[in-house]
One Martini backbone bead per residue (centre of mass of N, CA, C, O) as a GRO file, in nm:
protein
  253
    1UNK     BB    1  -4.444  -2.874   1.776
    2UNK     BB    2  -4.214  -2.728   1.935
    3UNK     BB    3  -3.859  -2.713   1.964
    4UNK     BB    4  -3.823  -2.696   2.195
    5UNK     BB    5  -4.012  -2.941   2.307
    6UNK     BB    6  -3.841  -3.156   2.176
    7UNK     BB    7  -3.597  -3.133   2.265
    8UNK     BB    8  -3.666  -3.159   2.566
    9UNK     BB    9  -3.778  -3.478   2.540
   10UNK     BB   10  -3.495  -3.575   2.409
   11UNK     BB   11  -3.342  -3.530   2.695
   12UNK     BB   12  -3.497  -3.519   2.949
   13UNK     BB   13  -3.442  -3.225   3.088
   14UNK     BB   14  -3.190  -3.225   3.069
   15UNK     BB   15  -2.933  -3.011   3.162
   16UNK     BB   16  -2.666  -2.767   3.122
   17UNK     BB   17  -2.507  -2.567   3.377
   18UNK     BB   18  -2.353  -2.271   3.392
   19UNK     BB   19  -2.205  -2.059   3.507
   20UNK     BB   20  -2.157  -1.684   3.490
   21UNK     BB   21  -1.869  -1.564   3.332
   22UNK     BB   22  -1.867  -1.314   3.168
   23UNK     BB   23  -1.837  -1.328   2.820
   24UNK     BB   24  -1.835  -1.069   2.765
   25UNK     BB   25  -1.825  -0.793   2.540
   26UNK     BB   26  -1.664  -0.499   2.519
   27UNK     BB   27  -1.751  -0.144   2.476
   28UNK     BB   28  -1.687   0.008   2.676
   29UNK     BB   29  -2.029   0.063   2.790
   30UNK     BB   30  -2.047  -0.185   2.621
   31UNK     BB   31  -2.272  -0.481   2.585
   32UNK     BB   32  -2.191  -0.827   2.476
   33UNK     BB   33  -2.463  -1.078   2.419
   34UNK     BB   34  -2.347  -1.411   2.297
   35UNK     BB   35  -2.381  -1.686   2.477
   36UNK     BB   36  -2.072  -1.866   2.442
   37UNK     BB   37  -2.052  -1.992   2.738
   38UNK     BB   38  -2.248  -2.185   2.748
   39UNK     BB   39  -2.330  -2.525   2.826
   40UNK     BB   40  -2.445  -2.737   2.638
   41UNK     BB   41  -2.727  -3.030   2.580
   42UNK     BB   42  -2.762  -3.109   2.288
   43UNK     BB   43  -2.828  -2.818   2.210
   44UNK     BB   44  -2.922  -2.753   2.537
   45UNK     BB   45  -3.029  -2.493   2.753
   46UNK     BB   46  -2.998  -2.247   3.039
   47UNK     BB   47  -2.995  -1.962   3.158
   48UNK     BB   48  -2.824  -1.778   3.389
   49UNK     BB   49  -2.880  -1.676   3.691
   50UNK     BB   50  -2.758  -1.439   3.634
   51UNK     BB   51  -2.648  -1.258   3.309
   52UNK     BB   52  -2.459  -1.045   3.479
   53UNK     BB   53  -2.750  -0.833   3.500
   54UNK     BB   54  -2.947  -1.040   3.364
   55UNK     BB   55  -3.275  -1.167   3.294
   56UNK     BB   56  -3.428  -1.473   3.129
   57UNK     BB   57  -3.742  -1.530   2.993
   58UNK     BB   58  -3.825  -1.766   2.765
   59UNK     BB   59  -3.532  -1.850   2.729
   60UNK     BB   60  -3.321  -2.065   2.545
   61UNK     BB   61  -3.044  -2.239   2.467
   62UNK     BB   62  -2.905  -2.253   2.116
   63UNK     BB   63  -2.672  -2.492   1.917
   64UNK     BB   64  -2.739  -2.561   1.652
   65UNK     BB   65  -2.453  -2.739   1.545
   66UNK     BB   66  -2.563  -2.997   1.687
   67UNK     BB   67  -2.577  -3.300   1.580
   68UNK     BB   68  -2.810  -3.356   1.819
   69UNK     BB   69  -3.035  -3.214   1.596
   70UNK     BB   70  -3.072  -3.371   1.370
   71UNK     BB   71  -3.417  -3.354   1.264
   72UNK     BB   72  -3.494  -3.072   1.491
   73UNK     BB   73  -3.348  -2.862   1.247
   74UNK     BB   74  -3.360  -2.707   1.017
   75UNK     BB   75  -3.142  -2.550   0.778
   76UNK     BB   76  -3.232  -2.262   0.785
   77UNK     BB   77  -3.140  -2.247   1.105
   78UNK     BB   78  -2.822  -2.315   1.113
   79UNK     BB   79  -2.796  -1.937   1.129
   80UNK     BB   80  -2.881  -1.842   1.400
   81UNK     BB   81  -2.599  -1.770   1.503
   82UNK     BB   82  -2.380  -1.515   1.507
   83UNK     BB   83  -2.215  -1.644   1.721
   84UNK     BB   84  -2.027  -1.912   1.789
   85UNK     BB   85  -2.245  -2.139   1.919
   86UNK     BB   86  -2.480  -1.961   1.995
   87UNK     BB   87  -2.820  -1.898   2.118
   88UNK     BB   88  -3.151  -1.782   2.140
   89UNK     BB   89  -3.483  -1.936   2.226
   90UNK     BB   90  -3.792  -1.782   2.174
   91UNK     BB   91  -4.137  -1.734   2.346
   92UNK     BB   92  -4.431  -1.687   2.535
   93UNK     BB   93  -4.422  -2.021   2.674
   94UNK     BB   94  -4.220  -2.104   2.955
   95UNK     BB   95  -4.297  -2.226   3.207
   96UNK     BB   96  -4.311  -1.994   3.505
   97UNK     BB   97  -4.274  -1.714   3.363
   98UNK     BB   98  -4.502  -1.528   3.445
   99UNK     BB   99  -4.481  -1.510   3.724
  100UNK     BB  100  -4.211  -1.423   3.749
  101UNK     BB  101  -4.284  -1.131   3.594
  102UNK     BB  102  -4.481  -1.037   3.814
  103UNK     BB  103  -4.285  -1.073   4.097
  104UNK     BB  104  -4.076  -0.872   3.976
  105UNK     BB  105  -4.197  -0.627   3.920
  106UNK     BB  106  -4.355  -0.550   4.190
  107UNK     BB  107  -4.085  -0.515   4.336
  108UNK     BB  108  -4.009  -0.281   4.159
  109UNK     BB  109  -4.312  -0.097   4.089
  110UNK     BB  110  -4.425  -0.161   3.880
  111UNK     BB  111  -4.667   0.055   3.645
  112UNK     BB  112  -4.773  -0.052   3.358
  113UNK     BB  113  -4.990  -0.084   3.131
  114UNK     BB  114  -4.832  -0.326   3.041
  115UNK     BB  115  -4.745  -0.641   3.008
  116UNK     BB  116  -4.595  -0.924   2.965
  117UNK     BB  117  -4.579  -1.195   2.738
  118UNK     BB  118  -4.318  -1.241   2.611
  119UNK     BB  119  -4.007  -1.238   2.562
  120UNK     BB  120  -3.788  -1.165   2.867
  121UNK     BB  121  -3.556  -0.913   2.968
  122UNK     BB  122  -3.377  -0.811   3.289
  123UNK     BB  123  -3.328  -0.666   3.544
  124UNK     BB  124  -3.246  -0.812   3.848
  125UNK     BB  125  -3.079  -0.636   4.049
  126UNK     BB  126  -3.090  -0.287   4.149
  127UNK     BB  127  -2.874  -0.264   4.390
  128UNK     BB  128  -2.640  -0.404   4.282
  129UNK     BB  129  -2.567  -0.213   4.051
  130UNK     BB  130  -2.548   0.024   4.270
  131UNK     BB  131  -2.289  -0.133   4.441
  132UNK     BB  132  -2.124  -0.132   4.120
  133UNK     BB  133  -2.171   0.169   4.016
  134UNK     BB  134  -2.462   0.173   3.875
  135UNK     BB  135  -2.763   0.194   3.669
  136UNK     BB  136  -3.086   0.036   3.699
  137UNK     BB  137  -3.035   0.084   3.354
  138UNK     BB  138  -3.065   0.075   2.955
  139UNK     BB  139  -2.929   0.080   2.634
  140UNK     BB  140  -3.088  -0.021   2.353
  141UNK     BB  141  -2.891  -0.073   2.028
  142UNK     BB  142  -2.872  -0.389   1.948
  143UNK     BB  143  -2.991  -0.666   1.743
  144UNK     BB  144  -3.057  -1.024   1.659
  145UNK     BB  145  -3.302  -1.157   1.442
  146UNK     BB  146  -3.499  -1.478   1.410
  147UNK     BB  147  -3.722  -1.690   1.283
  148UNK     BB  148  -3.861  -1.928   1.233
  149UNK     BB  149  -3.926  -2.181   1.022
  150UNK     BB  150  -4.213  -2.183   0.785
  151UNK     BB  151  -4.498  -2.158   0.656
  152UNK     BB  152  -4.649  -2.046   0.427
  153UNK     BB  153  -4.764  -1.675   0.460
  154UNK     BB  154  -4.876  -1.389   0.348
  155UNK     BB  155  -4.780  -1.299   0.678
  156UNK     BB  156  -4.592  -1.439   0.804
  157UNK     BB  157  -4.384  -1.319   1.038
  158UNK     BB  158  -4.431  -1.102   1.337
  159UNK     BB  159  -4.201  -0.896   1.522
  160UNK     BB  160  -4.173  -0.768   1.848
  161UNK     BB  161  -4.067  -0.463   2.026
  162UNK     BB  162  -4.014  -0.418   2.377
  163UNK     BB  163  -3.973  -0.101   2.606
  164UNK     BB  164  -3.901  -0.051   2.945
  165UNK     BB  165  -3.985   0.168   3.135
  166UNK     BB  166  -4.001   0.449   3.415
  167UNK     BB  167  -4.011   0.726   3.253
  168UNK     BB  168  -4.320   0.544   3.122
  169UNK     BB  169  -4.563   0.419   3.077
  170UNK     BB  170  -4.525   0.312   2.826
  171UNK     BB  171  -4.403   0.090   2.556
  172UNK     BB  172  -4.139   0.091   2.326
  173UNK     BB  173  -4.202   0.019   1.992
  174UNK     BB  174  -4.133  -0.228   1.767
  175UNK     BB  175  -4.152  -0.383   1.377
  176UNK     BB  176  -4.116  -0.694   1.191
  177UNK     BB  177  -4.159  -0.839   0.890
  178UNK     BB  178  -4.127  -1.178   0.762
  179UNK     BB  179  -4.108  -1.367   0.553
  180UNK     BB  180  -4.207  -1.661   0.372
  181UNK     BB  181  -3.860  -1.732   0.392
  182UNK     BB  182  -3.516  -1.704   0.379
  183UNK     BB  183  -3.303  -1.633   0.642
  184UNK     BB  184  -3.124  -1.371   0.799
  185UNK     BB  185  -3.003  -1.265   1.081
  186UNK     BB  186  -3.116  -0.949   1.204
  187UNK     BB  187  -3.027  -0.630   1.206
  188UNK     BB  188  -3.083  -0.445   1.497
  189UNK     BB  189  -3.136  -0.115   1.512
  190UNK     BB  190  -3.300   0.088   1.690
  191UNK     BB  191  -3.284   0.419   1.647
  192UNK     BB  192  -3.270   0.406   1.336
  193UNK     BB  193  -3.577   0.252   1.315
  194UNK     BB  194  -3.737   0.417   1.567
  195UNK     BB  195  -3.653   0.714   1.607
  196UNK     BB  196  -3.503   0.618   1.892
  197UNK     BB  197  -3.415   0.626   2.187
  198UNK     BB  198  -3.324   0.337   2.420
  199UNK     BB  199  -3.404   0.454   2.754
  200UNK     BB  200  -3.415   0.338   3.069
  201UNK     BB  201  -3.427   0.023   3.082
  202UNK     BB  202  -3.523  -0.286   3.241
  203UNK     BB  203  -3.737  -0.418   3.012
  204UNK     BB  204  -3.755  -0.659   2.732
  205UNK     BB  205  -4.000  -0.764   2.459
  206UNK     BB  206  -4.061  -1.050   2.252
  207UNK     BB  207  -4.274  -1.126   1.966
  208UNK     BB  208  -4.374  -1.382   1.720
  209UNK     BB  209  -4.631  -1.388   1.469
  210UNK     BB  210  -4.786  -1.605   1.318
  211UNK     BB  211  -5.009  -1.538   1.057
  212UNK     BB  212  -5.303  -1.445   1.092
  213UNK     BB  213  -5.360  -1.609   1.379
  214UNK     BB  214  -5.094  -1.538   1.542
  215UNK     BB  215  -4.886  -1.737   1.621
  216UNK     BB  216  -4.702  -1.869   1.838
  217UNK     BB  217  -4.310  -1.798   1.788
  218UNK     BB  218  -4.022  -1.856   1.724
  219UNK     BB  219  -3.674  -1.736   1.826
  220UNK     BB  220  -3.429  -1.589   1.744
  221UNK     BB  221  -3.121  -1.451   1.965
  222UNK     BB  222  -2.826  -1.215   1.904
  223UNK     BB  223  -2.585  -1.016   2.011
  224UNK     BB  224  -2.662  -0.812   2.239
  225UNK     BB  225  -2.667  -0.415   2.296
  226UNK     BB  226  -2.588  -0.297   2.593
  227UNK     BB  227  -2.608  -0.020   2.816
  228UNK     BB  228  -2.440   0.123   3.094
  229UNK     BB  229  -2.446   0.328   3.372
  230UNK     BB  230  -2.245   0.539   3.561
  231UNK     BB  231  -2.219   0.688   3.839
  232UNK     BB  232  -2.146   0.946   4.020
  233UNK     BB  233  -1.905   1.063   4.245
  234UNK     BB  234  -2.086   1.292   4.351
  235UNK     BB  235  -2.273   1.486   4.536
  236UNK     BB  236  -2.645   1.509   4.621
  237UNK     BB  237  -2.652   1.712   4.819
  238UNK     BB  238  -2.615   1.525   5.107
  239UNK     BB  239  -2.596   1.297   4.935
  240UNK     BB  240  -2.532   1.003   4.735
  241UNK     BB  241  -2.637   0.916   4.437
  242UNK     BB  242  -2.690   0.630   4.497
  243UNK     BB  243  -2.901   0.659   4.715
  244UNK     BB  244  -3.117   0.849   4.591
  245UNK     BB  245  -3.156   0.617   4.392
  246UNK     BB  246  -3.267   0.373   4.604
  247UNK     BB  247  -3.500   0.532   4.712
  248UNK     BB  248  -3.670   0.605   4.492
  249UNK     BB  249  -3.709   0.277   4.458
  250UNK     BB  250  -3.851   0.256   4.717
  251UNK     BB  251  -4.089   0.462   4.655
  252UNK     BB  252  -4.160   0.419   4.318
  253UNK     BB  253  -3.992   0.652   4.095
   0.00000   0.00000   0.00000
């Protein structure tokens, strides 16, 4: 059984959640989600939606170091939080995460070739970001990923990283195998390793694939690192550049 499922059964489904307080650090026009604000209840708990600007699908917060963990995370895991005290642990399949991310697309007007079956994280609402004076999508450029531990595999374990744009039809796609061995959780520079800069991205999918037989595997995720831009405040034809963001989203540009 996945640590995820133990964890919850653990609690019998308490979750702790907090509002989500945008504890996030700033750098620039660039944002750092390192997810150390949450609430967890025994070391597990829920992202709050939206978090930020973002929802999370298939993903719940997780403090390693939580004492009531001892005995369900093996002790090679407790450095899954890149920034102390939590981190992200997702896999393909958390709760009604599936309807969701189709319920979500299919309002967005999204027609992508493939579909996200991986953990998933997307902005929230397009709307809402161009009201704060932002554009409804975001560059991807870097973050921690670690897979939990496994079993000897000469197959390892493979991460897959796929980034969704209205701008193509196909998602960009990125992959790194970690050997069945002791890992630290590995910094993704997005551009440097895809050798493409990952912009205009709405929605981000991880999967990670233990084995020969590519079994759905969890996996740490910390430190999440998006930029969002700002809209120009001057006037594109007779409309505000907001406007006509807005209008091309309704009509599903």
């Amino acid at each position: 059984m996945k640590l995820l499922a133990l964890l919850t059964l653990s609690v019998l489904g308490s979750f702790s959640l907090t509002a989500a307080k945008s504890d996030h650090i700033a750098i620039g026009n660039e944002t750092l989600f390192n997810f150390d604000d949450v609430s967890t209840t025994k070391g597990i708990g829920k992202v709050p939606s939206p978090y930020l600007h973002l929802s999370f699908s298939r993903y719940n917060i997780l403090t390693p170091g939580d004492p009531a963990l001892e005995g369900y995370i093996v002790p090679s895991d407790l450095n899954c939080a890149v920034s102390v005290p939590n981190a992200l642990i997702g896999s393909r399949y958390i709760s009604d995460a599936v309807e969701k991310i189709a319920r979500s697309r299919k309002l967005k007007g999204v027609q992508n070739s493939e579909e996200p079956e991986g953990a998933y994280f997307e902005i929230t609402n397009d709307s809402a970001l161009i009201a704060e004076g932002l554009h409804p999508y975001f560059t991807l450029h870097k973050l921690y990923i670690k897979p939990l531990a496994a079993p000897f595999s000469s197959s390892g374990t493979n991460v897959t990283i796929r980034g969704y744009s209205r701008a193509r039809k196909d998602p960009l796609s990125w992959d790194v195998n970690f050997a069945s061995d002791y890992h630290e959780p590995f910094e993704v520079k997005i551009q440097k390793y895809s050798k493409q800069e990952w912009s205009q991205l709405y929605g981000v999918e991880i999967l990670a694939d233990y084995g020969e037989d590519k079994l759905d595997w969890e996996f740490c995720l910390d430190d999440l690192e998006v930029e969002f831009f700002k809209i120009r405040e001057e006037v594109v034809g007779s409309q505000p550049e907001d406007q006509v963001i807005l209008e091309s989203l309704e009509r599903g540009l």
